[in-house]
C-alpha positions as CSV (number, residue, x, y, z in Angstrom):
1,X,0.0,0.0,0.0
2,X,1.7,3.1,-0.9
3,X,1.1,6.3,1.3
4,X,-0.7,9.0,0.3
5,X,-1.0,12.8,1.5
6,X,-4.7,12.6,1.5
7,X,-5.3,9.5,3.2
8,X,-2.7,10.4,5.9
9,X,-4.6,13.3,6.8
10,X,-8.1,11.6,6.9
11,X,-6.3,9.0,9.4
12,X,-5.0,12.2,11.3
13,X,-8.5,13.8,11.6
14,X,-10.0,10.3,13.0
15,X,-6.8,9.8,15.3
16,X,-7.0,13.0,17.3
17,X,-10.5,14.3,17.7
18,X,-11.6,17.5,18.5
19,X,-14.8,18.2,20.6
20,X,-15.7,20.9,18.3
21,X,-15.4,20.3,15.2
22,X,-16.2,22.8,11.2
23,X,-16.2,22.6,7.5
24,X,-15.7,25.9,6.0
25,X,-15.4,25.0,2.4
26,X,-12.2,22.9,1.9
27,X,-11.0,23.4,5.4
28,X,-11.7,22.1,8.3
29,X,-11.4,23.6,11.7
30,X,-11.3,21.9,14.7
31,X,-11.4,23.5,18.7
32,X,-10.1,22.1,21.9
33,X,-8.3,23.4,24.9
34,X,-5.7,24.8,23.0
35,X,-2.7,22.4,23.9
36,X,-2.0,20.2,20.6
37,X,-1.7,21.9,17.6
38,X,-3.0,19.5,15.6
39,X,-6.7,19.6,17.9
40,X,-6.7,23.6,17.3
41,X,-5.6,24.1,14.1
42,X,-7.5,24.8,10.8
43,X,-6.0,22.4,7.7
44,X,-6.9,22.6,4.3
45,X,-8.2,19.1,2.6
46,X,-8.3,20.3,-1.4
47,X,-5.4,22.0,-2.8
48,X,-7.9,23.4,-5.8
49,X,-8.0,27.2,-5.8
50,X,-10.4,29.2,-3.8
51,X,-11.7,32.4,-4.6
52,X,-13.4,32.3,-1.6
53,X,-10.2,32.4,0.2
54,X,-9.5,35.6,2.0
55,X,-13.2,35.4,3.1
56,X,-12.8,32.0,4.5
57,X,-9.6,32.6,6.2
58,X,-11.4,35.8,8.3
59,X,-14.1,33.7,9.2
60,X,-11.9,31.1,10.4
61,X,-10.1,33.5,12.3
62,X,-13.4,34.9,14.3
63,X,-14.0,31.1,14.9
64,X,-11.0,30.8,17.5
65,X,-11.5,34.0,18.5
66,X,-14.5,33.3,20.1
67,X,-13.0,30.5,21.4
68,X,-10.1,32.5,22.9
69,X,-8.0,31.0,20.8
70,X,-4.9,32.1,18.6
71,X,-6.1,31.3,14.9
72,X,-3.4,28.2,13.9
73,X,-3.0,27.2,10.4
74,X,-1.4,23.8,9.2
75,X,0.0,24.4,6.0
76,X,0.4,20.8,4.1
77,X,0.8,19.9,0.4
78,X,-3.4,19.8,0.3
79,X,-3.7,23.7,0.7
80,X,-5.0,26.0,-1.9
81,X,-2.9,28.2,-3.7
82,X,-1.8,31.7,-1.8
83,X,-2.7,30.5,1.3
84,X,1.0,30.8,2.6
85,X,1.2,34.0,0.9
86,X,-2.1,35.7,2.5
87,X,-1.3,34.5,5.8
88,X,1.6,36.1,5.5
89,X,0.4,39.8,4.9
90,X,-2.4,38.7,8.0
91,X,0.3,39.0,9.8
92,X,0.7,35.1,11.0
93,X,4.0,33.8,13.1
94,X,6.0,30.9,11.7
95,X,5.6,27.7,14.0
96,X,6.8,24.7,14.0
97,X,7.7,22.1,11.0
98,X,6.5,18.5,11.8
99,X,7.5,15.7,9.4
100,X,5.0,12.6,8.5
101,X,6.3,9.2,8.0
102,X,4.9,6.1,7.4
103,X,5.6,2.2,6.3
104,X,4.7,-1.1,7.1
105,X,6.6,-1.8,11.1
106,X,7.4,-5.7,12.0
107,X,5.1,-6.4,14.5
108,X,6.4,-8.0,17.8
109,X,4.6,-9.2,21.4
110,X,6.6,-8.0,24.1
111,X,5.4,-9.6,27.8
112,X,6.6,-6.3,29.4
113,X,4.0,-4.0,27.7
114,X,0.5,-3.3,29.3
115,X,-2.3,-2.4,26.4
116,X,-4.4,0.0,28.7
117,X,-8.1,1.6,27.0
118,X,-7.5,4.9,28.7
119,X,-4.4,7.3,29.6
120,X,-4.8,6.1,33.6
121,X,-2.9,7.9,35.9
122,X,0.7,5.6,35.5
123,X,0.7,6.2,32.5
124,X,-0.4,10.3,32.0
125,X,2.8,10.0,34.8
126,X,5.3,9.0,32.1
127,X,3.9,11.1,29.4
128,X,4.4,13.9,32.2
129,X,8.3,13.1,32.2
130,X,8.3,14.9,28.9
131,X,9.2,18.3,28.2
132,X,6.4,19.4,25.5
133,X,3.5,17.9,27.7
134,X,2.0,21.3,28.9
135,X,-1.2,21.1,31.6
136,X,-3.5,21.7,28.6
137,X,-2.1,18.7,26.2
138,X,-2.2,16.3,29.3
139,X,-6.0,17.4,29.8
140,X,-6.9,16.8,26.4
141,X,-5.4,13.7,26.4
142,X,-7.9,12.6,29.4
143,X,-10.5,12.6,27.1
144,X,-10.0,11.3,24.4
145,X,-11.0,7.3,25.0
146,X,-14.9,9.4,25.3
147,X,-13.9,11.2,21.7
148,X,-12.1,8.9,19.9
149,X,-14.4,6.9,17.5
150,X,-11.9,4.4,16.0
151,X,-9.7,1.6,18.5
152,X,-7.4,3.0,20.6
153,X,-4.3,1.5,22.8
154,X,-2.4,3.1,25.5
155,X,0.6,1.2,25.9
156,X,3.2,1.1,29.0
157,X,6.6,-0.3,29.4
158,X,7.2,-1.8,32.6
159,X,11.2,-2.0,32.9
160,X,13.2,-2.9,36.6
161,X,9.6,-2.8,38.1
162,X,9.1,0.6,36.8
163,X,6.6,2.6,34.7
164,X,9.4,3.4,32.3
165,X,8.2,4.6,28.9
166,X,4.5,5.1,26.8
167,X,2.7,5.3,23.8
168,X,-0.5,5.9,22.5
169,X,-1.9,3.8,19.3
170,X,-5.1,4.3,17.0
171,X,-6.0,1.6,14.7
172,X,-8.3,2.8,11.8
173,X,-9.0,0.4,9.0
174,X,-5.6,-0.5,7.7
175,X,-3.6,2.4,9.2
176,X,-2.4,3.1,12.4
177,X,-1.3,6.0,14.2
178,X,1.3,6.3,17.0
179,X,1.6,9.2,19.8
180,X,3.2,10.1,22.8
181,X,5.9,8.0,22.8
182,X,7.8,9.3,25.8
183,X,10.5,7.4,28.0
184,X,11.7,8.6,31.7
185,X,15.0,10.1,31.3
186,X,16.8,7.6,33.4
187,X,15.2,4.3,30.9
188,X,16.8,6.6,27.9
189,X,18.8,5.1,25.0
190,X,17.8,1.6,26.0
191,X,15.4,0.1,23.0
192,X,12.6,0.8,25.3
193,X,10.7,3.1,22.2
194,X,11.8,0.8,19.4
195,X,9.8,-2.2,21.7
196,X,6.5,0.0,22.5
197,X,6.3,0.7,18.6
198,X,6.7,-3.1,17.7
199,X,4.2,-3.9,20.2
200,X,1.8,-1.3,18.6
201,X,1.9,-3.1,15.6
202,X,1.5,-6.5,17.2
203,X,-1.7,-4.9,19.0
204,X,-2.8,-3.2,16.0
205,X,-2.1,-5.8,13.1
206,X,-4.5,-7.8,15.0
207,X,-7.4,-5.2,13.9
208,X,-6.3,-5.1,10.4
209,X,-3.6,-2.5,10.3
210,X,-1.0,-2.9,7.8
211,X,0.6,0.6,7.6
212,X,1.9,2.6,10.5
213,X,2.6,6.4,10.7
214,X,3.9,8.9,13.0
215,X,4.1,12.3,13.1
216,X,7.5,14.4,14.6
217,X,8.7,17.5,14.6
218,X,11.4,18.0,12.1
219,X,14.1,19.4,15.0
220,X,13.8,15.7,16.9
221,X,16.6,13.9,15.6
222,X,16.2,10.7,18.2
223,X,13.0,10.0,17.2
224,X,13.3,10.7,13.7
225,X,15.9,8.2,14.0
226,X,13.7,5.5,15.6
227,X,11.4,6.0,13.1
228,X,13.5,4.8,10.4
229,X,14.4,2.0,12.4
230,X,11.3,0.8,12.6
231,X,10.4,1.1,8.7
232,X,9.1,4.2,9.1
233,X,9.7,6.9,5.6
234,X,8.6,10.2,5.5
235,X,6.0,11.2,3.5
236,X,5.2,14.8,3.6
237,X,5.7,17.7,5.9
238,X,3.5,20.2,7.5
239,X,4.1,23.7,9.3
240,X,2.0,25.9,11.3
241,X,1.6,29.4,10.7
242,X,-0.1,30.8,14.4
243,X,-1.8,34.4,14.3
244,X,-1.7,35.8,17.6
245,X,-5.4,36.7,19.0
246,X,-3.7,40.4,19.6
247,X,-3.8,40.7,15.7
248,X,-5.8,43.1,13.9
């Protein structure tokens, strides 16, 4: 099965739900707390041109507004043309670049990992032990198993008799998404993310999966590492373009 952009980002969409959730023409907007970017963010899903655009884009902008919420823009290879552009002279920030991979990952049972159906509090512990997990992400994440509509696993690593690292799955038709992989600094360097990720796949092919994908920012050379390891290619890449709610 060979990747594609548009299929990636429908398995996105599914894998990290929003509670609020809007279709303005090709875009679709979606409203949470405000920690992810990829739960508050408005992404494009038909890179045809829009003549509706700059119209759209203020409307989407109001939106968060509303919502108290900077207006956050993922730019992928699916958005219409002079959408960079326009943000640009709206006066939008440059954030973040985040790099898409995907493959087929050999699956593997490993008698050390728990396959929990919620973030329970050992594990939202470990994901805690990493840097990027601000109050607001670790919130979200303690609702998702009531929004997520597709199978999800929340995998721990016992190592030593420890809690040691984590990672989130979500199994949708043949693909599967992995999260959160995040390892207590003291379990570092050890194989422990390469064995979560193989037992993914084990607990993942057994629903049907047969392609894996992961999403990183482009600046994290360890796990952009891992990922190759694991069979992992990228794909595409995405940015975010943030307008501060102090904007005019």
């Amino acid at each position: 099965m060979q990747a594609d952009v548009a299929a990636l980002e429908r398995a996105c969409l599914t894998a990290l739900p929003a509670p609020r959730q809007a279709f303005d023409g090709p875009f679709v907007v979606k409203v949470f707390l405000g920690g992810t970017g990829r739960a508050n963010a408005a992404s494009a899903l038909d890179p045809a041109p829009d003549s509706g655009l700059a119209a759209r884009i203020t409307r989407i902008e109001a939106l968060y507004a509303r919502h108290g919420l900077p207006c956050r823009m993922r730019l992928t290879p699916l958005d219409p043309p002079g959408l960079e552009p326009l943000l640009q002279t709206r006066g939008y920030a440059e954030g973040e670049e985040t790099v898409v991979h995907a493959g087929a990952v050999r699956p593997l049972a490993d008698p050390a990992v728990q396959v929990l159906d919620g973030p329970l509090p050992a594990w939202m512990a470990v994901v805690a032990t990493a840097e990027y997990q601000t109050p607001a992400r670790r919130a979200e994440k303690l609702q998702m198993p009531e929004l997520l509509a597709v199978p999800g696993a929340w995998l721990l690593l016992r190592e030593e008799g420890v809690d040691a690292a984590c990672l989130f799955a979500a199994a949708d038709g043949p693909w599967c998404g992995i999260f959160d992989l995040a390892t207590r600094p003291e379990f570092r360097r050890r194989g422990l993310g390469e064995r979560l990720i193989r037992a993914a796949a084990h607990w993942a092919a057994g629903l049907g999966a047969e392609q894996f994908w992961a999403q990183v920012a482009s600046t994290n050379a360890a796990s952009l590492a891992l990922q190759h390891r694991v069979g992992l290619r990228e794909v595409y890449r995405y940015r975010y373009r943030i307008r501060p709610l102090s904007a005019p």
